[in-house]
Steps between C-alpha positions, in 0.01 A plus 500: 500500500206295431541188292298576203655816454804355455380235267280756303854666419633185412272439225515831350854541508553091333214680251699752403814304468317192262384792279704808447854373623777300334818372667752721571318813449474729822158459731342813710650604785305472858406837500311438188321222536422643887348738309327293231364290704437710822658283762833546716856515396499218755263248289671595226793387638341178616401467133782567328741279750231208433632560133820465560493197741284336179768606247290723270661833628849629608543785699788669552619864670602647150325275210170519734212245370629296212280247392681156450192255428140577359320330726165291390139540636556350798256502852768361732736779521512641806300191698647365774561146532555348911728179463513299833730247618433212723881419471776787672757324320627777213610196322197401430301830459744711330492364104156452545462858567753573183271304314209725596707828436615383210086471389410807679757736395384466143121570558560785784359311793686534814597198716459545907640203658446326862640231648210360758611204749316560797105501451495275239202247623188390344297769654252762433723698680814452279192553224488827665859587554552390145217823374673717780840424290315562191353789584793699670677420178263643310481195263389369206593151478665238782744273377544187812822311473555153705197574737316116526117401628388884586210442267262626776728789532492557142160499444430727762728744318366455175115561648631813613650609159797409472687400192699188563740276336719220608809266383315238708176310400203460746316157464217712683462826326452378116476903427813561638710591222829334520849465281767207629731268392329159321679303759404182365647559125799686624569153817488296196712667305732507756453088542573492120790724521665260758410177282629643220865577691470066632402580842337223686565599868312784547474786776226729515559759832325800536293691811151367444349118631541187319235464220476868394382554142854541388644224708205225365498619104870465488467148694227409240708570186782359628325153528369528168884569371649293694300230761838421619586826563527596914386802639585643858323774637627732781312790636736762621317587757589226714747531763637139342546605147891639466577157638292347206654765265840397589438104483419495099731804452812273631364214253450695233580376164392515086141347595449778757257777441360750700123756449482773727172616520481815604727841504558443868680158463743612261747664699566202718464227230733721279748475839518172504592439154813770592585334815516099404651684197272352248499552120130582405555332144115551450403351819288820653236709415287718694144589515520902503723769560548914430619425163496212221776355667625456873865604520676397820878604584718211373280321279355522120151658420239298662217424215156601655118311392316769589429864412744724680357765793524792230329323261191445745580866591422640139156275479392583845501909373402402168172319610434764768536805253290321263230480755518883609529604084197274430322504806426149502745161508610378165503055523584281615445645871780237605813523309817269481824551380 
């Protein structure tokens, strides 16, 4: 079935809904609007079930087509939107993509996703495999999630016509339309957050180097709190750093504090807090996480500084659908949260 026949149907049926139907009253059947609108049962089908998915029609084997929403005048429905991962890790991708759905489902656009680990280089040819992805999708808009300095890659995409968005800014690509986290507001909140509880010995962990954005504006604040103030950094990567977990975790005490800095870190700083059998008393907060807080087996609610996965989710879709309603990019290009 060709695309634009099925998006020509679309239209006409959301048409007829906006202007002759109210909510609750009984739509055509598919024979009808086969009829009306001379396509397939088939596309009808397609149509209809695109609908439903959106939750502006039920369907059921006795009521048949009930509409439950009128929906607006809106060009997304039925557009595909590709979301790729960098990360195979469903705890990472999986309330970003609820986020999305969440967005999508109310406009009618439908969410293809792909988790892509393997090609992901610099390269024209990644530029190339990212169009091939595009293209097989069918797609209207590509949402990237934690895919870093591909900016050739990207470009190369874009040239080629591709519609792209990402959760991570390029220094490079100033066009590149972008929403993150403010990392430097949300590392000093988290500095303030930890000042405010008395915490002068301070751990920041998390899988990144020494002197990342989060790691230096929470150092930076901290100073300005509290010049006293000490703060240890331990990457996680390093085959070294349990031992250096488990050195200030058997001295822990009142003045003890502890910033993870990303999702990835919380897990095992959260396990350490269970195993020395700490109280957290206000002495932890974490950078990110699914939800507004990080909940760990055998401890309290974990207060987060930063917008939760979902919440980048729903601006992610909200920005792209924008983009394919308008047909240009509403600003700023480069969002944070």
């Amino acid at each position: 079935m060709p695309k634009k026949a099925l998006e020509v149907v679309l239209s006409k049926i959301q048409e007829d809904l906006f202007r002759n139907y109210e909510p609750g009253s009984r739509y055509k059947t598919h024979r009808q609007l086969a009829e009306e609108l001379d396509v397939s049962i088939q596309t009808i089908s397609k149509a209809v079930a695109t609908f439903v998915a959106a939750g502006y029609l039920s369907s059921r084997e006795k009521s048949g087509v009930v509409v439950r929403i009128k929906p607006p005048r809106i060009r997304s429905l039925g557009k595909k939107i590709l979301v790729l991962s960098k990360i195979a890790d469903h705890r990472f991708y999986d309330t970003f993509l609820k986020g999305i759905e969440t967005i999508c489902l109310r406009t009618g656009a439908i969410v293809q996703f792909h988790v892509e680990t393997e090609y992901a280089e610099d390269t024209i040819a990644f530029g190339d495999h990212l169009t091939d992805l595009y293209r097989k999708y069918d797609a209207e808009g590509l949402i990237l999630l934690a895919y870093h300095d591909i900016d050739l890659a990207i470009y190369h995409a874009i040239v080629q016509g591709v519609v792209v968005l990402t959760d991570i800014a390029s220094t490079r690509l100033a066009f590149l339309p972008t929403v993150q986290t403010d990392e430097v507001r949300h590392s000093e909140y988290a500095a303030e957050y930890l000042f405010g509880a008395g915490k002068s010995r301070i751990l920041v962990a998390d899988f990144m180097e020494a002197g990342n954005a989060r790691h230096a504006a929470f150092v930076a604040k901290m100073r300005t709190l509290n010049p006293l103030a000490t703060v240890k950094y331990c990457s996680l990567r390093q085959p070294d750093s349990q031992f250096e977990l488990f050195s200030i975790f058997k001295d822990f005490d009142e003045e003890t504090g502890v910033f993870s800095g990303d999702t990835f870190s919380n897990a095992g700083l959260a396990g350490q807090f269970v195993q020395h059998q700490v109280a957290i008393k206000n002495s932890f907060i974490v950078y990110d996480c699914e939800d507004v807080q990080f909940r760990f087996p055998g401890l309290p609610p974990i207060p987060t500084c930063a917008p939760s996965f979902r919440a980048l989710g729903e601006r992610l879709a909200e920005k792209l659908i924008n983009r394919i309603e308008q047909g240009f990019w509403q600003e700023p290009l480069k969002e944070l949260m």
